[in-house]
KEGU-889846 format. One record per residue (C-alpha): residue number from 1; residue in three letters; x, y, z. Coordinates in steps of 0.02 Angstrom, whole numbers, plus 50000, padded with zeros to 5 digits. Layout:
! residues N
NUM_ALA_X_Y_Z
...
***
This chain:
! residues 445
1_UNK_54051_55048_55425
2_UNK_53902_55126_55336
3_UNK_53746_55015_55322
4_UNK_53654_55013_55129
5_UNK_53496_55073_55137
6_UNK_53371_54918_55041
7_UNK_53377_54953_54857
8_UNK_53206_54965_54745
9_UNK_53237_54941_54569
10_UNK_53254_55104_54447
11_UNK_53100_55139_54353
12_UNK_53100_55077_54179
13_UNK_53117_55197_54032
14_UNK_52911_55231_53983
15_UNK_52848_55098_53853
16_UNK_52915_55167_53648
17_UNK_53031_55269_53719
18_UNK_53137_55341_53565
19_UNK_53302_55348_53562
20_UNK_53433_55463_53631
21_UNK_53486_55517_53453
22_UNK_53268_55564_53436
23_UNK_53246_55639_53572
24_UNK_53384_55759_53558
25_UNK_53316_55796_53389
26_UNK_53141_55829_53484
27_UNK_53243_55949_53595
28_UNK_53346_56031_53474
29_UNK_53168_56075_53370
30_UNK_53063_56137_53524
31_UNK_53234_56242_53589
32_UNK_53263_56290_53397
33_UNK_53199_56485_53425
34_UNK_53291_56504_53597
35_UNK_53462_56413_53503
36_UNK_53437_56559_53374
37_UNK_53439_56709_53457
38_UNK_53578_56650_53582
39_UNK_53686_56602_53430
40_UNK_53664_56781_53356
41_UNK_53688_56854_53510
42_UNK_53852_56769_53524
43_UNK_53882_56854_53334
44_UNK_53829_57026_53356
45_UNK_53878_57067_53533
46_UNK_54057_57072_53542
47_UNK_54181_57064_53703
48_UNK_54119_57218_53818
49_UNK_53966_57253_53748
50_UNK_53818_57224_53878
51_UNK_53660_57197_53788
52_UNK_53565_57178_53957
53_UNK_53500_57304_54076
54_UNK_53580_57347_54218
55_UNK_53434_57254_54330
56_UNK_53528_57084_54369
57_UNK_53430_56978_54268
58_UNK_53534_56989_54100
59_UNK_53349_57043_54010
60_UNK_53372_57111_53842
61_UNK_53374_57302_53816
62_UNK_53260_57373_53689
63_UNK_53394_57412_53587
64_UNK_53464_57258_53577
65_UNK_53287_57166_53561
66_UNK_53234_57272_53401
67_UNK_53416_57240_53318
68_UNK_53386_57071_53347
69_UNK_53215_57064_53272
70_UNK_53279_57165_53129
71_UNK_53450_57023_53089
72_UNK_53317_56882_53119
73_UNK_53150_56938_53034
74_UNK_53054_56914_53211
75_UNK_52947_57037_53307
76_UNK_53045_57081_53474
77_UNK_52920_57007_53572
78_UNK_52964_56849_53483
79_UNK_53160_56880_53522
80_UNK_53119_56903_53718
81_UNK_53016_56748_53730
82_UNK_53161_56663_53643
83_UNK_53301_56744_53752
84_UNK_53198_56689_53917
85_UNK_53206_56517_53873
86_UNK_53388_56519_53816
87_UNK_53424_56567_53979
88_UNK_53295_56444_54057
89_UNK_53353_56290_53952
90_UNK_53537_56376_54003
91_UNK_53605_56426_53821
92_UNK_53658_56571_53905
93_UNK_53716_56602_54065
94_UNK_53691_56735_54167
95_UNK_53811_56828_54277
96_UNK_53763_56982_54375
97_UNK_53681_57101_54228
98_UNK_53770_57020_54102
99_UNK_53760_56865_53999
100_UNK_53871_56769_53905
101_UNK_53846_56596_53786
102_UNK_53823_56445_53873
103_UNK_53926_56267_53877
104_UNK_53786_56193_53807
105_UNK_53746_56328_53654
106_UNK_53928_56268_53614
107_UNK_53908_56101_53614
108_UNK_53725_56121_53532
109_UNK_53774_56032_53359
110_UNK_53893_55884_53427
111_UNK_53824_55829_53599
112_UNK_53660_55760_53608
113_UNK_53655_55752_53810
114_UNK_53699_55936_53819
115_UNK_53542_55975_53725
116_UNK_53437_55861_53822
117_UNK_53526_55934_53983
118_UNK_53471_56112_53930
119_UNK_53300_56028_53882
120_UNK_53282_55961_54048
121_UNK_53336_56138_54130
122_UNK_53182_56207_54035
123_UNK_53083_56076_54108
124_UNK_53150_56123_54272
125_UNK_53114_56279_54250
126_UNK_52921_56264_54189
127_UNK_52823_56366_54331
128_UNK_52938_56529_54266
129_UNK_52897_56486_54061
130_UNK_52723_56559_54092
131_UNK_52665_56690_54199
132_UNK_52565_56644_54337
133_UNK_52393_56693_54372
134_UNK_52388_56869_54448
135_UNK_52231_56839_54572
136_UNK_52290_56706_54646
137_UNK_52391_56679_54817
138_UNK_52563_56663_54801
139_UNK_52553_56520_54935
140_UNK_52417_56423_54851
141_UNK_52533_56460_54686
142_UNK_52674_56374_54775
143_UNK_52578_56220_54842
144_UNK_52529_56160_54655
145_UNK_52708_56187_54610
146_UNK_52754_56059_54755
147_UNK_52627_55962_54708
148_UNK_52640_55947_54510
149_UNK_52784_55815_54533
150_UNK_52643_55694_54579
151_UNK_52531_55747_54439
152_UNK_52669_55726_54301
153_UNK_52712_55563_54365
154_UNK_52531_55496_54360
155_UNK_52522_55554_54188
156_UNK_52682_55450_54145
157_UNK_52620_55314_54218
158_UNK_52433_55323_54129
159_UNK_52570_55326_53968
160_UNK_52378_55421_53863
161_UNK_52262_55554_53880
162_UNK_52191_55589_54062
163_UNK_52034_55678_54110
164_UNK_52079_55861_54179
165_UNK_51949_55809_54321
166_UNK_52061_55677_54374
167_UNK_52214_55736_54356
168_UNK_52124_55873_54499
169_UNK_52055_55765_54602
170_UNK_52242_55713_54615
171_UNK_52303_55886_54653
172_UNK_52163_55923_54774
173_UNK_52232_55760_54869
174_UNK_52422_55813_54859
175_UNK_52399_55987_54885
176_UNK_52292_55955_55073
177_UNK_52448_55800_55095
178_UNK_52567_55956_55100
179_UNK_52446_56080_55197
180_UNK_52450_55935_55315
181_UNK_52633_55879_55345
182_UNK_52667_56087_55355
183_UNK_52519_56093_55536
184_UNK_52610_56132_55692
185_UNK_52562_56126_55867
186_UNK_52653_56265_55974
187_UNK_52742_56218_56134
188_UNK_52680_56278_56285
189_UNK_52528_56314_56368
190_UNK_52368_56327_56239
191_UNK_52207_56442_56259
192_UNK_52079_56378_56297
193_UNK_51981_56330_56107
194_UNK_51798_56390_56177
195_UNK_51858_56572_56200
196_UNK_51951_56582_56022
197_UNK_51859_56656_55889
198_UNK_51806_56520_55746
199_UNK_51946_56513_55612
200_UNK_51870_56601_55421
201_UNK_51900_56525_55259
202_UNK_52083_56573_55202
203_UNK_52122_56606_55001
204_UNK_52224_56477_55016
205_UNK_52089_56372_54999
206_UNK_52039_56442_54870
207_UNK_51992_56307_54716
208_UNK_52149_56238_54622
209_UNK_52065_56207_54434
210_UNK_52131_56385_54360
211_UNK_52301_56361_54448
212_UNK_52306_56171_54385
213_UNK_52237_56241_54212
214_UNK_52393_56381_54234
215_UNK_52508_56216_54278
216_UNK_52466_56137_54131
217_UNK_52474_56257_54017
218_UNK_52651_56305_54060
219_UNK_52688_56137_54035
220_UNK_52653_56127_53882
221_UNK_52730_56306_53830
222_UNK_52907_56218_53863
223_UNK_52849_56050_53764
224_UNK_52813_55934_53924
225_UNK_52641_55887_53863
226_UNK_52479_55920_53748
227_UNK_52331_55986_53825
228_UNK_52163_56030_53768
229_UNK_51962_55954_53759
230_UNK_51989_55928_53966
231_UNK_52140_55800_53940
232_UNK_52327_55808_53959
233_UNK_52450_55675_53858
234_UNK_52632_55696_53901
235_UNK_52754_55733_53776
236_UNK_52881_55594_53713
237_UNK_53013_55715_53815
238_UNK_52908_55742_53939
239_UNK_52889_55553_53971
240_UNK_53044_55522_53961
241_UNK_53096_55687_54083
242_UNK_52963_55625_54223
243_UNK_53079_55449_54211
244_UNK_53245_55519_54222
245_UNK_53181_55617_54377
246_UNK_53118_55471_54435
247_UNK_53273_55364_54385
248_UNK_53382_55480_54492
249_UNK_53271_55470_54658
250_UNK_53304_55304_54660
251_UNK_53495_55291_54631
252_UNK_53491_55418_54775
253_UNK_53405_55317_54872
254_UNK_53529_55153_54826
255_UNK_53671_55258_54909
256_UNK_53765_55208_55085
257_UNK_53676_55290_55227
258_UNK_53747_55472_55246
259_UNK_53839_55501_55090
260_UNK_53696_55583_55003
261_UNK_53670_55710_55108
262_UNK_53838_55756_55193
263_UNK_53972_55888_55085
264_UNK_54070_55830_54952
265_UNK_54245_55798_55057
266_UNK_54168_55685_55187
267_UNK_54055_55615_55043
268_UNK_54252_55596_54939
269_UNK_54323_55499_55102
270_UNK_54189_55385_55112
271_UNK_54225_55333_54937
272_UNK_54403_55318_54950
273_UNK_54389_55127_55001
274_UNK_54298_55087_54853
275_UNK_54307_55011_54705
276_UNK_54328_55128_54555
277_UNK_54137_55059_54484
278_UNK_54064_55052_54672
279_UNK_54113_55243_54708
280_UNK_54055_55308_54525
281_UNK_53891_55249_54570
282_UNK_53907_55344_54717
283_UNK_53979_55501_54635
284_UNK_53814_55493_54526
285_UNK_53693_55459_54672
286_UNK_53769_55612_54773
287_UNK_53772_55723_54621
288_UNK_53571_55684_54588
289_UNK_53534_55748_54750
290_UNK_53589_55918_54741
291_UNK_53597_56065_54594
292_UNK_53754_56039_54455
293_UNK_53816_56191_54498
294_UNK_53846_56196_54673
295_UNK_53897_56032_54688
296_UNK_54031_56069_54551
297_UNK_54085_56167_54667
298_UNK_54106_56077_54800
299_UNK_54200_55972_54727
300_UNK_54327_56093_54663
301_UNK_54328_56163_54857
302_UNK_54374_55993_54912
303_UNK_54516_55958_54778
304_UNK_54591_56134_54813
305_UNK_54620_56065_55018
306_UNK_54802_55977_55099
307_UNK_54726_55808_55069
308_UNK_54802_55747_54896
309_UNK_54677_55594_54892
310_UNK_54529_55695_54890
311_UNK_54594_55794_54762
312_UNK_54619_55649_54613
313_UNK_54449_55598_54684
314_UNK_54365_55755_54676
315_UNK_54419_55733_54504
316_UNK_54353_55575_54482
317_UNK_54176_55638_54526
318_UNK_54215_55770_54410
319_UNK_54231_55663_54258
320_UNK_54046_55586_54305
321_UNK_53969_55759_54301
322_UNK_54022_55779_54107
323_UNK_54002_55940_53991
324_UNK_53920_56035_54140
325_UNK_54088_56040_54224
326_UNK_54182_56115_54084
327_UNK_54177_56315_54130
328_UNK_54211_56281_54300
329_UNK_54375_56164_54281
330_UNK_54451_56261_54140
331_UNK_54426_56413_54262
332_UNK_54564_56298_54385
333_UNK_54676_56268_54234
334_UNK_54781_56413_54301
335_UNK_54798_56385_54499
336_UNK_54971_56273_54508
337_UNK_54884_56140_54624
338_UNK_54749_56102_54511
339_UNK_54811_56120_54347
340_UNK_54875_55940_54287
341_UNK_54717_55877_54353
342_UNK_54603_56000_54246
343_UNK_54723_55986_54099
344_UNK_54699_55818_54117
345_UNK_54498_55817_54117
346_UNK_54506_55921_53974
347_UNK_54592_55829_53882
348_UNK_54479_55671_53915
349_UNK_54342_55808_53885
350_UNK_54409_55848_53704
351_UNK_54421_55675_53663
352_UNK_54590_55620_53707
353_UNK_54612_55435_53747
354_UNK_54628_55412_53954
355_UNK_54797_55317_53935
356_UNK_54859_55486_53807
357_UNK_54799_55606_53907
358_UNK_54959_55637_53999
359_UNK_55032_55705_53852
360_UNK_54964_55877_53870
361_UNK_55054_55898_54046
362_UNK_55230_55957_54041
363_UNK_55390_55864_54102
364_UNK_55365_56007_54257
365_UNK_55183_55971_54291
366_UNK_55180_55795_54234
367_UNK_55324_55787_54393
368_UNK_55211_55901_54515
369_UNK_55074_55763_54476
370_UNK_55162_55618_54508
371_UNK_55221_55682_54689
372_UNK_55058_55729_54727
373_UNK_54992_55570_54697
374_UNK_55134_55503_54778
375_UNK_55070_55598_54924
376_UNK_54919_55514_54929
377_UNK_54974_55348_54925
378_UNK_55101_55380_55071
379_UNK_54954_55454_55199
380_UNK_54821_55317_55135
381_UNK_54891_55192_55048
382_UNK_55019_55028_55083
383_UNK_55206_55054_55060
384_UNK_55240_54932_54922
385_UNK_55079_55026_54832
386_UNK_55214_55181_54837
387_UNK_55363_55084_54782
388_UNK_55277_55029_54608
389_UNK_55213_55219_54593
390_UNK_55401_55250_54544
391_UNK_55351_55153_54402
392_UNK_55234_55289_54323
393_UNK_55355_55423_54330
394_UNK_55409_55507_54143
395_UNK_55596_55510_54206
396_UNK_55672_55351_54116
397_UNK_55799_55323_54286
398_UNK_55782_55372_54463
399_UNK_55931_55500_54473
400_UNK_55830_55599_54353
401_UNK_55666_55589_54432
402_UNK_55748_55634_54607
403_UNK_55822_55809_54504
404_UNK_55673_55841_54441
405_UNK_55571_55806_54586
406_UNK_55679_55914_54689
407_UNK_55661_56064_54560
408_UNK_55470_56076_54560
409_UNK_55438_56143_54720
410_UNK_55283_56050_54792
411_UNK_55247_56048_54968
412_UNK_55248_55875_55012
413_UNK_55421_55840_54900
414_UNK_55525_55809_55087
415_UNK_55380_55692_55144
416_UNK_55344_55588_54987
417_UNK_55540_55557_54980
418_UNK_55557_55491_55169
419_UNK_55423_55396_55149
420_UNK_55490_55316_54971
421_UNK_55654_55277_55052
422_UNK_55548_55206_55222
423_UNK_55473_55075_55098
424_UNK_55606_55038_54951
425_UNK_55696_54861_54972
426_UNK_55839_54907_54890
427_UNK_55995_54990_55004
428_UNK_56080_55093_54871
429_UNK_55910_55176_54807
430_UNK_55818_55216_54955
431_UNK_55998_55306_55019
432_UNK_55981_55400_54880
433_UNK_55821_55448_54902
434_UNK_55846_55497_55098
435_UNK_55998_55612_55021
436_UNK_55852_55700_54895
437_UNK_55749_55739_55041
438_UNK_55883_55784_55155
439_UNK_55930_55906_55034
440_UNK_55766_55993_54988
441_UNK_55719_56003_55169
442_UNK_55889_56090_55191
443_UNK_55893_56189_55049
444_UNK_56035_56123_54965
445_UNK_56071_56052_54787
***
């Protein structure tokens, strides 16, 4: 039985906090330029026509930049700083040397958590917003990234204006903390330190105030805070960005012991046994710790597998990751053993009430559906669990679900049907049930 690790108690949204509804507003004005040019981009380049180079990286051709410029009375410097962060903030989406609009550019008017999402991509994303200094070490460069977290959440904390000096006194501390944990002493036998040359100054150690002057500038290029006259103040978004991130370290760390960090099936069977509230916060905590993407994935790996449980809870988890999921589940819609369950998401995804949704699915796939939950319940659940599943069948009588049952071909029709008859009370049914399976595992009608 897993052992829960001790909780601590989420951090507290920062002191004035707006509302979602503001926020979102905040986002959609800062991300208004990017929202622009990926909008007309999704006009004036039709189906086929690549308006990136050929380079992988989906960047605008000139072409394509001065036509923008032109439609949008901008320079097309202006449209490539735009186009970056649409594709930072995730407005569009790149694949290979192509790009194509976003989920969240199309939910951009309705859904305030897809803006904030894209928002918080940008965020995310703030050490690529704004070139890095040229003449610096590319190591040093990457120690102030890993060590900005701590910076950003000591200005959310302060909740004001900080000194520049000691916001780098800070750095200076964090950045030697990580020079630190990374020292290794190799195995083995060791020379002998009084014939060893004495080590030289590295440019590692070179001083951090331009690269924390570069950090905070960059910052506030994608809105995260003010800065100027030697203080930083963060941003109402970035405030409340530096909480969420700190929100989400600590549901991770409220999760049983091993379900963060093994893969999405074993994390799916160590949900199975609980309750439906008790293994959303789970979903959530194992979804914070890794990327959307991949972990969408995952997921979808897991529910295209034998095991017919992990596949309605793959789903499940699914419905906590939201609008990000979209693309990737309506790319399932068409493989037979996923379908009812993405044609189900999506409908709860449009809008359709949970107890409705069923009436997108066919009779035929609304059928395929209720044996493969009926497989689930036979290999994990009870047997009188399976009796009352005959209950939420479409077919108004038994005869009729056992013809139509027999007619859509899934590969667990022969076992679900033993195991029905195994567990029904009454004679006459469950011999009518052994016939069904007897006959589709014979072949006969």
């Amino acid at each position: 039985m897993n052992q829960r690790r001790s909780r601590r108690p989420a951090p507290r949204p920062p002191e004035g906090t707006p509302a979602q509804s503001e926020l979102a507003r905040m986002a959609r004005s800062g991300l208004a330029g990017a929202a622009r040019v990926a909008h007309w981009a999704d006009a004036a380049l039709g189906p086929g026509r690549d308006g990136g180079r050929a380079d992988g990286k989906a960047t605008l051709s000139d072409e394509t930049a001065e036509r923008a410029a032109a439609d949008l009375g901008l320079t097309p410097a202006q449209i490539r700083a735009d186009w970056d962060t649409a594709r930072l903030a995730g407005l569009v989406e790149v694949h290979g040397d192509s790009a194509r609009p976003g989920w969240r550019l199309r939910a951009w008017d309705r859904d305030d958590s897809a803006v904030l999402r894209g928002w918080v991509a940008l965020f995310d994303a703030w050490s690529l917003a704004h070139p890095e200094p040229a003449d610096h070490e590319p190591a040093a460069v990457a120690e102030v990234v890993s060590a900005m977290p701590q910076v950003l959440s000591f200005l959310q904390l302060s909740a004001g204006p900080v000194p520049v000096e000691q916001l780098l006194d800070l750095l200076e501390q964090r950045v030697t903390e990580l020079r630190t944990e990374r020292c290794e002493i190799p195995y083995g036998p060791q020379p002998d330190p009084a014939n060893q040359p004495q080590p030289q100054p590295q440019t590692a150690d070179a001083p951090l105030e331009p690269l924390l002057d570069w950090a905070l500038h960059a910052l506030a290029s994608v809105g995260a805070l003010t800065y100027g006259d030697g203080q930083a103040t963060l941003t109402p978004l970035g405030s409340w960005a530096v909480w969420v991130k700190l929100e989400q370290i600590c549901v991770a760390a409220q999760s049983p012991a091993g379900n963060i960090e093994v893969g999405a099936e074993e994390m799916l069977r160590g949900c199975s046994q609980l309750r439906p509230n008790a293994a959303r916060a789970e979903y959530r905590a194992w979804l914070a710790a890794r990327p959307v993407g991949s972990a969408v994935t995952e997921l979808i790996d897991a529910a295209r597998g034998e095991d017919a449980l992990l596949r309605g809870l793959a789903f499940e988890a699914l419905r906590v990751v939201g609008a990000p999921a979209e693309p990737d589940v309506r790319a399932v819609a068409d493989e037979p053993t996923l379908r009812p369950y993405a044609l189900l998401w999506l409908a709860e995804h449009d809008g359709h009430d949970p107890e409705d949704a069923h009436e997108v699915l066919t009779r035929e796939e609304a059928t395929w559906l209720w044996v493969d939950t009926a497989a689930a319940v036979a290999d994990h659940g009870e047997a009188p669990l399976l009796v009352r599943h005959l209950e939420s069948a479409v077919q108004p009588t038994v005869p009729m679900l056992l013809d139509e049952v027999r007619a859509v071909g899934h590969p667990r029709t022969v076992q679900v049907l033993v195991a029905l008859a195994a567990a029904h009370p009454d004679p006459a049914l469950a011999k009518a049930v052994r016939r069904a399976a007897f006959q589709v595992h014979t072949g006969r009608s």
